[in-house]
N, C-alpha and C positions, 0 to 999 in steps of 0.2 A: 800448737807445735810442741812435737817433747824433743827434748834433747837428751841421749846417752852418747856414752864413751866409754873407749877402749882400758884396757888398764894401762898399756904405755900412755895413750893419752895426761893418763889420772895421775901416773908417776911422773911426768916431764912436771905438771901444773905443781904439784905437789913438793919439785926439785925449787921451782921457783917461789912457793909460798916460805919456804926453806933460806933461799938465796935474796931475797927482797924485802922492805922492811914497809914499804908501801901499803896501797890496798888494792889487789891484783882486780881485773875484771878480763874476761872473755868479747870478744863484738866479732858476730859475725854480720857480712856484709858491707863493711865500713873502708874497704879496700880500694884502692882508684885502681890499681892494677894487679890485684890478685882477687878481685871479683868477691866473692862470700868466703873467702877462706878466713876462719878464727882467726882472730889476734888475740893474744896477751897480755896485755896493759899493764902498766903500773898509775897508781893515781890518775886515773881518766874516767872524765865524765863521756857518758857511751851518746848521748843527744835527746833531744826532747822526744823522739818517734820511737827512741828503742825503749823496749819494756824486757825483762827478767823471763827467760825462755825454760829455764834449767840451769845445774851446777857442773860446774866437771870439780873433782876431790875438795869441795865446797867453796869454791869460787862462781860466781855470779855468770851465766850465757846470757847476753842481750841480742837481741834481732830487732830488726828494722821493719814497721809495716809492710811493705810489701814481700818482703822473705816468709813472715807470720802466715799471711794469705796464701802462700804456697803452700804450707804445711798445715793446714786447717785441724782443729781438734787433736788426736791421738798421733798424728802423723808424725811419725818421728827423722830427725838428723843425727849420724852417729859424728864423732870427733876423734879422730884418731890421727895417729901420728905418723910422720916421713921422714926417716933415720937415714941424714944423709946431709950434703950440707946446703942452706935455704940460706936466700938473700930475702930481708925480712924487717921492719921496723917490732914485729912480734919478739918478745923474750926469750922463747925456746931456742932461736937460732943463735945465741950465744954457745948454746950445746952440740951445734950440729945438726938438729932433727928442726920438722917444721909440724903444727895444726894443722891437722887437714880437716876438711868435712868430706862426709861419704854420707848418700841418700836416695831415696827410691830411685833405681835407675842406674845410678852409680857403688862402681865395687873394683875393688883393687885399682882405682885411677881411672876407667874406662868406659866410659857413658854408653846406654842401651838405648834401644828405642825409638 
């Protein structure tokens, strides 16, 4: 599984590496009701299953086993952002914008296939 991101992406994380004194970490998958969507964290431990996927502006992406099995090898997940206003336990929505993922299949919010 690779992980890249947007440059809004990179600049939201980057607002909060800025605005937090913690030590930020990314988890995707870890959501009961927003499904794989990023989170933000500050001082959280991501769980025993998730391993280091990629960075977004050099902060840590974890994924959970069975997310990893989805994206096997090179397969990548982009991280990009939704400027607008998100209900969220993620840090960005302090800003108004939310993490999103986008990946094979998925683009501009709209599932194929």
């Amino acid at each position: 599984m690779r992980v890249e991101a947007t440059s809004a992406a990179e600049g939201v994380v980057r607002r909060a590496l800025g605005a937090r004194r913690g030590a930020l970490t990314i988890t995707i998958g870890t959501g009961c009701c927003e499904s794989t969507a990023p989170f933000l964290y500050e001082d959280f431990w991501p769980g025993p299953d998730q391993e280091v996927v990629g960075e977004v502006a050099g902060v840590a992406v974890y994924a959970p086993e069975y997310l990893r099995r989805l994206y096997p090898g090179d397969d990548a997940v982009v991280v990009d952002l939704y400027e607008g206003p998100a209900e969220s336990m993620s840090i960005e929505t302090e800003w108004d914008c939310r993490l999103i993922l986008r990946g094979m299949g998925v683009d501009a919010g709209q599932t194929t296939g």
